[in-house]
N, C-alpha and C positions, 0 to 999 in steps of 0.2 A: 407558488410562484405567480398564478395569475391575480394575487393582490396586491403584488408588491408596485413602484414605482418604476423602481431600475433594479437588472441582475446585473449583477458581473459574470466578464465572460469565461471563468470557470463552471462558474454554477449553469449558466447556459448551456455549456459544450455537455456537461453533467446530467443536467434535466434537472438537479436538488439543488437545494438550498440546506442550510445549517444554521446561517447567522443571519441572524437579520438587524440591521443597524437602521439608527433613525437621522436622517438628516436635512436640518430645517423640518422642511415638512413633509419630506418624500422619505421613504420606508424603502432600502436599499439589501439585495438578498445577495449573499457570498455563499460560497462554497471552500473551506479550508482543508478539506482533507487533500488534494493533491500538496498544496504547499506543505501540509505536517508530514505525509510522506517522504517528500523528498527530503526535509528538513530531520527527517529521521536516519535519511541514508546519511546526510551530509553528517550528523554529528559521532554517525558509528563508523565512517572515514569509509562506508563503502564507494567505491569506484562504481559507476556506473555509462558514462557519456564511451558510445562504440563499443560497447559489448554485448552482444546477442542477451535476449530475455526472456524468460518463460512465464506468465502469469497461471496460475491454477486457478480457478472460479471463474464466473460471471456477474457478479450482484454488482452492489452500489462499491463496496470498496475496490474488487478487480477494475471499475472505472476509474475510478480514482488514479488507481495505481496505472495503469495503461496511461491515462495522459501526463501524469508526472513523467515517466521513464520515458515517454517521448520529446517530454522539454525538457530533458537532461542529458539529454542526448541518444541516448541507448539505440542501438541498432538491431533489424529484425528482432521486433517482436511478435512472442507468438501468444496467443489466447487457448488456454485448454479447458474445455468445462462438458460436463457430461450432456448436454445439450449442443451441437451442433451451432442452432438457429442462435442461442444465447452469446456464442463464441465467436460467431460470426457478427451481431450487433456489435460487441464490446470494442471488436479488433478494428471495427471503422469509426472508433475513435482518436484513430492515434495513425500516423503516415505511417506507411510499411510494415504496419500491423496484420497479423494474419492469422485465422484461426487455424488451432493445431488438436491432433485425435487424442480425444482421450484413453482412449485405450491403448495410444502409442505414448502416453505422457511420461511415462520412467523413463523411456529411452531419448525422448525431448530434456527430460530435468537434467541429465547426464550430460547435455551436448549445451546447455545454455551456462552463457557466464556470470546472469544473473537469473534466478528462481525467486518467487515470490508465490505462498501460500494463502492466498483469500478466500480459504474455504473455512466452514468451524471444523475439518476433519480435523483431529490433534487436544479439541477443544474436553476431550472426554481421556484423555490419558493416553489414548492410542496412538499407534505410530506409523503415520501416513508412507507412502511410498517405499515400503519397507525393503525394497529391493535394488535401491539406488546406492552409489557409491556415491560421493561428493567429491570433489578435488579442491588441493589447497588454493587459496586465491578466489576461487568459488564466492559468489554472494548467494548466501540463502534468508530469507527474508520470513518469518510465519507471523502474519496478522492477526493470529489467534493470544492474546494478552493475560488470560487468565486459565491457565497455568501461565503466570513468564518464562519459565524455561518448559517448553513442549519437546518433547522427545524427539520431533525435528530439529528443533536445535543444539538440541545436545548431540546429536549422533553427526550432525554438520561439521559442528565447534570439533566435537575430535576425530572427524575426519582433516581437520584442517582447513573449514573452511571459514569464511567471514559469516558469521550469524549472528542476524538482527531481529528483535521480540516486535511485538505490536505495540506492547505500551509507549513506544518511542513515538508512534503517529500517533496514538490516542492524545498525547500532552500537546505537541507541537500546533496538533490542531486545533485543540483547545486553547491554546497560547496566543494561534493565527485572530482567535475569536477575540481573544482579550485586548489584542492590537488593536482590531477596526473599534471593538465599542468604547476604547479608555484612551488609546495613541501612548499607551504606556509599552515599556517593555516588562513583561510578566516576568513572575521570578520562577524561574524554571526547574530549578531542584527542587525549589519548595513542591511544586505541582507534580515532578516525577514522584518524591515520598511518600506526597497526599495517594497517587495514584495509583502507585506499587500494592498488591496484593497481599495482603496481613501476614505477616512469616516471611515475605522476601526480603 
């Protein structure tokens, strides 16, 4: 970031950059992953603007996702991540943000109307939070892509609830990217196919 010309104020609020575009002669740094998020809820018809939120993680994507869901609307949000100090960084990125225990996080996922998994736990065939119920109408969210169906979402999906994969941010974002450097609109199945995991 400190080579660039100009950030956009995603990538600022972020601290990262992803895409870097060149214009005229200044070198201009974005961040897409809030926009491919949200653009992920939007296309899998999750509701989100006024309904409480739970994020799992602290890394670069719980960032992400924290400020999407606050320009989406989404009401009390909470941040849970086995770090304290981490949870508490992430959640002063986003108004009414707040970090939440992780040791209390199944009975947090329980009470939130949207869940979103930004951790790799799931990422190895295991089955995160194995002691939660889901309810129908429920948004459940795993940022984990490879498996596309993680055993969160399958146990989500037939509890009834709305469940959405990561590879839906991974493309959108990538999409975001292909916007600013082309001004084109990318072809989007083509890029979910390319992107889908061999056998799915």
């Amino acid at each position: 970031m400190p080579l660039l010309d100009e950030v956009s104020a995603d990538a600022r609020s972020l601290g990262a950059v992803n895409t870097i575009a060149r214009v005229g002669d200044a070198l201009v740094g974005h961040n897409t992953d809030i926009s491919g998020f949200a653009a992920s809820l939007q296309q899998a018809g999750a509701e989100v603007a006024g309904r409480s939120a739970l994020v799992l993680g602290a890394g670069g994507a719980a960032r992400s996702v924290v400020r999407a869901l606050d320009q989406m609307g989404a009401g009390n949000i909470a941040v849970c991540a086995r770090r304290p100090e981490a949870a508490e960084a992430v959640a002063g990125l986003a108004r009414g943000a707040r970090p939440s225990s992780w040791k209390r996080r199944e009975e947090s996922i329980a009470a939130a109307g949207v869940v979103v998994n930004a951790t790799p736990v799931g990422a190895e065939g295991d089955s995160p939070f194995g002691g939660v119920r889901f309810e129908p109408g429920q948004v459940v969210v795993d940022l984990v892509y490879v498996p596309a169906e993680t055993e969160l979402l399958i146990r989500a999906r037939a509890e009834g609830a709305v469940a959405v994969g990561g590879l839906g941010m991974l493309v959108h974002q990538a999409a975001a990217s292909v916007r600013i450097w082309t001004g084109l609109e990318p072809p989007l199945e083509d890029m979910e196919r390319a992107a889908a995991p061999s056998g799915t």
